[in-house]
C-alpha positions as CSV (number, residue, x, y, z in Angstrom):
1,X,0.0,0.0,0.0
2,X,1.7,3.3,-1.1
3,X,0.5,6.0,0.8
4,X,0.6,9.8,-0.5
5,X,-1.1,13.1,-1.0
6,X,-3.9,11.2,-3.1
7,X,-4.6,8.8,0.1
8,X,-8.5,8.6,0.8
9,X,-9.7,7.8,4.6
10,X,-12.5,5.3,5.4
11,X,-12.5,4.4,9.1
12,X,-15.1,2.6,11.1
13,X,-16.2,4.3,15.1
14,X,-17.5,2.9,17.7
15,X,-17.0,2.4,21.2
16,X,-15.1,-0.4,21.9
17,X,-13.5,-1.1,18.1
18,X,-9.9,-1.5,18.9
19,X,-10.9,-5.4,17.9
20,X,-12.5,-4.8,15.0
21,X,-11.9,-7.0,11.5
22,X,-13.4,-4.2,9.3
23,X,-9.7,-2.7,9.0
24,X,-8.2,-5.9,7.7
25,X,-11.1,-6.4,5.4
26,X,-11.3,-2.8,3.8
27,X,-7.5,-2.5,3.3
28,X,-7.0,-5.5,1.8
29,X,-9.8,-4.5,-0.5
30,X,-8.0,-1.3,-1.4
31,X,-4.4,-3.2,-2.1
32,X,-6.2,-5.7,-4.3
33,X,-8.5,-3.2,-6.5
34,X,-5.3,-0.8,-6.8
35,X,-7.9,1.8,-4.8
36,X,-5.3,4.7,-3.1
37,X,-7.3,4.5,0.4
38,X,-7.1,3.5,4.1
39,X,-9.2,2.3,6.5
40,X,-8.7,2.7,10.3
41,X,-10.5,2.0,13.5
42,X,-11.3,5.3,15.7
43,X,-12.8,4.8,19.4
44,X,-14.1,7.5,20.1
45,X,-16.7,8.9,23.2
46,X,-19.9,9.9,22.4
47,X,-19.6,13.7,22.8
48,X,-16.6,13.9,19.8
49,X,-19.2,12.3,17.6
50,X,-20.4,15.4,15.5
51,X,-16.6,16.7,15.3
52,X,-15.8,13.2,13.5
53,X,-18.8,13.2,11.3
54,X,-17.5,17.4,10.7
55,X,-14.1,15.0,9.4
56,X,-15.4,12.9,6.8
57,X,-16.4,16.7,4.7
58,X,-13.3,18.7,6.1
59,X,-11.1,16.0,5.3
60,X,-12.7,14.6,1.7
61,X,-13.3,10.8,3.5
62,X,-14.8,8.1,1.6
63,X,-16.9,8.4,4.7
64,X,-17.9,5.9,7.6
65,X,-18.9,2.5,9.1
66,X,-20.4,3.1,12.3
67,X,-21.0,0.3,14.5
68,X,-22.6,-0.1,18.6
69,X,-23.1,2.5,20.3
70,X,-24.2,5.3,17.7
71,X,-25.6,3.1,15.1
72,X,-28.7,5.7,15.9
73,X,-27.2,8.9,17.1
74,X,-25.6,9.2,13.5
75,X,-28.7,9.9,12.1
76,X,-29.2,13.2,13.2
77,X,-26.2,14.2,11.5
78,X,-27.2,13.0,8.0
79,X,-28.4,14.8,4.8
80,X,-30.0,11.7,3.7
81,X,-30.9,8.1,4.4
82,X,-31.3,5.4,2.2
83,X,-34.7,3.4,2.5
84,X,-33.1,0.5,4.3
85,X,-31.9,3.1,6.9
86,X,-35.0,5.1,7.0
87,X,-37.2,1.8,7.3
88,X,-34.7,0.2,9.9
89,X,-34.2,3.3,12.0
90,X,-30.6,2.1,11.9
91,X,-27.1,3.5,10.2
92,X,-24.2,1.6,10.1
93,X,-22.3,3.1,6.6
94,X,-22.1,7.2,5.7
95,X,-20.9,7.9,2.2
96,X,-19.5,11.0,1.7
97,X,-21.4,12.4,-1.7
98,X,-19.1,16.3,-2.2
99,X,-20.0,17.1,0.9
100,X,-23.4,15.3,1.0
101,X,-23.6,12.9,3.9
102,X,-25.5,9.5,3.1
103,X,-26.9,7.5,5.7
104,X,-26.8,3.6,4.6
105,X,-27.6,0.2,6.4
106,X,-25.6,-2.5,4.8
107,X,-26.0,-4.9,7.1
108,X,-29.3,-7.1,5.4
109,X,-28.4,-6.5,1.9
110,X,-25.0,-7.2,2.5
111,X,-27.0,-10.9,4.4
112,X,-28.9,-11.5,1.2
113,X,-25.8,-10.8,-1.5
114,X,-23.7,-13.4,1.1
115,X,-26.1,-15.8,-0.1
116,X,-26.1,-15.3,-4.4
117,X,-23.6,-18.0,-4.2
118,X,-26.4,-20.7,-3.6
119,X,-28.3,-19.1,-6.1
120,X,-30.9,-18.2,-4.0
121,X,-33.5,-14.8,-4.0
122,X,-35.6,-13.8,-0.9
123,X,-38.3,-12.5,-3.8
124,X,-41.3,-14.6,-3.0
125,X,-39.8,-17.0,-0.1
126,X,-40.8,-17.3,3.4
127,X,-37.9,-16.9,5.7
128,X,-38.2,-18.5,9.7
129,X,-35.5,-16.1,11.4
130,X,-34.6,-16.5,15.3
131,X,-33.9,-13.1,17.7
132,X,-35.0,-9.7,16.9
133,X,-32.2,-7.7,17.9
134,X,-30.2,-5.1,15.8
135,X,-28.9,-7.8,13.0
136,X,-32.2,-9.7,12.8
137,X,-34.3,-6.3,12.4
138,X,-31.5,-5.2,9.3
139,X,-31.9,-8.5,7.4
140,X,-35.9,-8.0,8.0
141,X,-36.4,-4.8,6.9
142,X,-34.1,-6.1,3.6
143,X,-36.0,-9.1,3.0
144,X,-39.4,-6.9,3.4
145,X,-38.0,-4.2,0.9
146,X,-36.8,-7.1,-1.5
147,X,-40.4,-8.8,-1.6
148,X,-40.0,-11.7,0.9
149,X,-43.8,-13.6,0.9
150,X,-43.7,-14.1,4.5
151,X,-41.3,-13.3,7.5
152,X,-41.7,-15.2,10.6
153,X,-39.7,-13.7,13.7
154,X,-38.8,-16.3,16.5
155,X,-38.1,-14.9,20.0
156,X,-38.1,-15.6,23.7
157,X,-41.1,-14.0,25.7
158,X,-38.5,-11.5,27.5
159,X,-39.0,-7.6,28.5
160,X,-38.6,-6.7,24.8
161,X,-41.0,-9.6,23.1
162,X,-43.9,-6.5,23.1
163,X,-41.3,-3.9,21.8
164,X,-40.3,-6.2,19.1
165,X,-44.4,-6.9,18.3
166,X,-45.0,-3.2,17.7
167,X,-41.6,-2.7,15.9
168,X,-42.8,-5.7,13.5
169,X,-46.1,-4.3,13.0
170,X,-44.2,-1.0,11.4
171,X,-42.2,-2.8,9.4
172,X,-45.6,-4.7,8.2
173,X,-47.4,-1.9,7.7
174,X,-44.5,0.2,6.0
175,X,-43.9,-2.3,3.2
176,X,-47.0,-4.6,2.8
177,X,-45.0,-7.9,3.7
178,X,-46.6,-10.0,6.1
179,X,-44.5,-10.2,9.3
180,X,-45.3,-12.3,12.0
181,X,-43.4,-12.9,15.9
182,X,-43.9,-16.2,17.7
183,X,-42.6,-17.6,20.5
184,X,-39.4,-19.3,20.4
185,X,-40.3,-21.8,23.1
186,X,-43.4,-23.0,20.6
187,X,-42.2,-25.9,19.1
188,X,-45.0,-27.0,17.4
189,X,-45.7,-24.0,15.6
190,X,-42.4,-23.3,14.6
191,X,-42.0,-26.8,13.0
192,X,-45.5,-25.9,11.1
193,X,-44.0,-22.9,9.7
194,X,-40.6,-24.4,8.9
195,X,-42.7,-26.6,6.4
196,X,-43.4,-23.5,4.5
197,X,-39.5,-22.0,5.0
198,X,-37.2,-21.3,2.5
199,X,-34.5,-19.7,4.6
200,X,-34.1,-20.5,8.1
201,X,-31.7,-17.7,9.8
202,X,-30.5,-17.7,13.6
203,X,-29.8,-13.8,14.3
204,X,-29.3,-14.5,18.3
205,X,-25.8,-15.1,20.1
206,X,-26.6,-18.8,21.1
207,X,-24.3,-20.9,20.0
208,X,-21.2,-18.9,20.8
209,X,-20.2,-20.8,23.6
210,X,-19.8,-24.2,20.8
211,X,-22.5,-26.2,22.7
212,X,-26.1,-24.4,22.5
213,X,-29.2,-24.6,20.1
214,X,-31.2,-22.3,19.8
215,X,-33.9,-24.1,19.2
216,X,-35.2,-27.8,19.9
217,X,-33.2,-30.3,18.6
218,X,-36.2,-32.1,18.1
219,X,-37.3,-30.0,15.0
220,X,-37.4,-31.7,11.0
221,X,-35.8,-29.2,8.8
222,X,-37.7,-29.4,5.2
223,X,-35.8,-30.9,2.0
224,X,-33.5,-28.3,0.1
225,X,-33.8,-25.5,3.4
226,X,-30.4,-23.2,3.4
227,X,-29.8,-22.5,6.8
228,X,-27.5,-19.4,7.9
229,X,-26.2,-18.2,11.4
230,X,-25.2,-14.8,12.0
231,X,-22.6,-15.8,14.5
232,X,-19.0,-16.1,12.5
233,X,-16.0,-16.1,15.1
234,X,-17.6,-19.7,15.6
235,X,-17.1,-21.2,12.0
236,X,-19.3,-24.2,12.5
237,X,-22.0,-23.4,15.6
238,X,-24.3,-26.5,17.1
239,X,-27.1,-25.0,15.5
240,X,-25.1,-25.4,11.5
241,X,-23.8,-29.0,12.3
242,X,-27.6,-29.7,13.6
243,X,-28.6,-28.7,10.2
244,X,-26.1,-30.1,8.1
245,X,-26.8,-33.4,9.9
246,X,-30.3,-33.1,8.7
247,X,-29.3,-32.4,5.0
248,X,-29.2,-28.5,4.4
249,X,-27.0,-26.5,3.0
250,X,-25.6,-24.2,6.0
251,X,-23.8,-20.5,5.5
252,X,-22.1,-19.2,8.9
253,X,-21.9,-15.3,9.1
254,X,-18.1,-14.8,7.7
255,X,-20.0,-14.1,4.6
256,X,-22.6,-11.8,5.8
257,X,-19.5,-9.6,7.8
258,X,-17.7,-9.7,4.5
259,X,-21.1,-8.8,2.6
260,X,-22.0,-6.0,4.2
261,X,-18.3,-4.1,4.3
262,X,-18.2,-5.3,0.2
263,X,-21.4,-2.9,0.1
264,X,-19.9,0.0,1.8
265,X,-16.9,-0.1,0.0
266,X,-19.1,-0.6,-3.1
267,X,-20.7,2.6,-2.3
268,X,-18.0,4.3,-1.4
269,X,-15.7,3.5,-4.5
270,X,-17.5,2.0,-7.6
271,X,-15.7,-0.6,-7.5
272,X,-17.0,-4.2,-6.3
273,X,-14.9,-5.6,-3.5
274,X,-13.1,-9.3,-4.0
275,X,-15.2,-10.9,-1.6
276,X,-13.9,-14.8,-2.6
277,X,-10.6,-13.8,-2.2
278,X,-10.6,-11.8,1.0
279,X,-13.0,-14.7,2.2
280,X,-10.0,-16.7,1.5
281,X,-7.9,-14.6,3.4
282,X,-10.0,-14.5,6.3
283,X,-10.4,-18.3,6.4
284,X,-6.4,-18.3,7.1
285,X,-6.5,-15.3,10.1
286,X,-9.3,-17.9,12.1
């Protein structure tokens, strides 16, 4: 990487980020498409936030990835949003446009491209996804926007199962795609609607510790079901060999990390980002 007076920044903020993979990701991606830019992680506090954002037009960025906690707060400092962004309530990209700062969310298109390599379209599928936290409410909102037939939203009964009802109920309204939540602890209706499933996602953390499901063991996957969980610093969770064991073809969430940075860096270059060869490269780091 030859930096000079041409250099472009991209950086990603957040507090914590100092462990972040998006910097090893998005520089590699510059070396390889011969882009003159770098890409750095900046932990910052919360009241520096609108001097940072002031950055990416003072100092020409690229623009930004912003990750937990001011995936909201960034908003009020946009121009514009994108409808994923507007519909999800959620940044997580700012693209610099002379001056004009973009609010994206790349996180559920970023999901759905991930999974092109299995040929397969949300347009017209049911998908059965489990959790309805910040990840699970991106790759909703997508499939919505992209014409799912019908979303089903698994989650435990907690403090936040009512929240997440009325949050659905937007989301139904707003695009005309029928959304529906369920208890996670109702087996039998879950295995009624995994007969109709297409795409079966888990969007919750269980699983991380290499033992848990997060679901009953007792469930029958249908014939031909692609299976996905968010969760990549485990490359093969309980919940994927569970599946794999029963016939379908399973995705862990390397590709929906690498998906949604190949977005940003899509919209903040042109220029589509070697995701099979940076997946390659990330295979070795783990």
């Amino acid at each position: 990487m030859n930096i000079n007076g041409y250099t472009r920044m991209a950086a990603v903020v957040a507090n914590p980020i100092k462990h972040s993979l998006s910097p090893f990701i998005h520089n590699l991606a510059f070396d390889l498409m011969n882009e003159n830019g770098v890409y750095l992680a900046w932990e910052v506090e919360a009241e520096k936030l609108p001097a940072i954002v002031e950055n990416v037009r003072t100092l020409d960025m690229y623009g930004l990835n912003i990750s937990m906690p001011y995936k909201g707060e960034i908003i009020k400092f946009m121009d514009e949003l994108s409808p994923a962004a507007e519909l999800i309530g959620v940044v997580n990209t700012v693209v610099n446009q002379s001056g004009k700062l973009i609010g994206h969310n790349t996180d559920g298109i970023g999901f759905f491209n991930s999974l092109e390599k299995y040929h397969f379209n949300i347009q017209n599928k049911q998908m059965l996804i489990l959790g309805g936290g910040g990840a699970a409410i991106a790759i909703i909102a997508q499939a919505a926007l992209s014409g799912a037939k019908k979303i089903v939203v698994a989650a435990r009964k907690s403090a936040s199962y009512i929240p997440l009802k009325e949050k659905l109920e937007k989301l139904s309204v707003k695009t005309g795609i029928e959304i529906l939540l369920t208890d996670l602890s109702e087996a039998d209706r879950l295995q009624k609607e995994l007969k109709q499933t297409d795409l079966l996602v888990n969007a919750t953390s269980v699983g991380m510790d290499g033992e848990s499901l997060p679901l009953e063991k007792s469930l029958v996957l249908p014939e031909k079901l692609l299976v996905v969980d968010a969760i990549y610093k485990v490359r093969e969770t309980p919940f994927l060999r569970w599946a794999k064991e029963q016939g379908a073809q399973t995705e862990n969430g390397l590709g929906m990390l690498i998906g949604q940075a190949a977005e940003s860096f899509y919209l903040w270059t042109g220029k589509k980002m070697p995701v099979a060869e940076i997946t390659l490269e990330m295979e070795k780091e783990a």
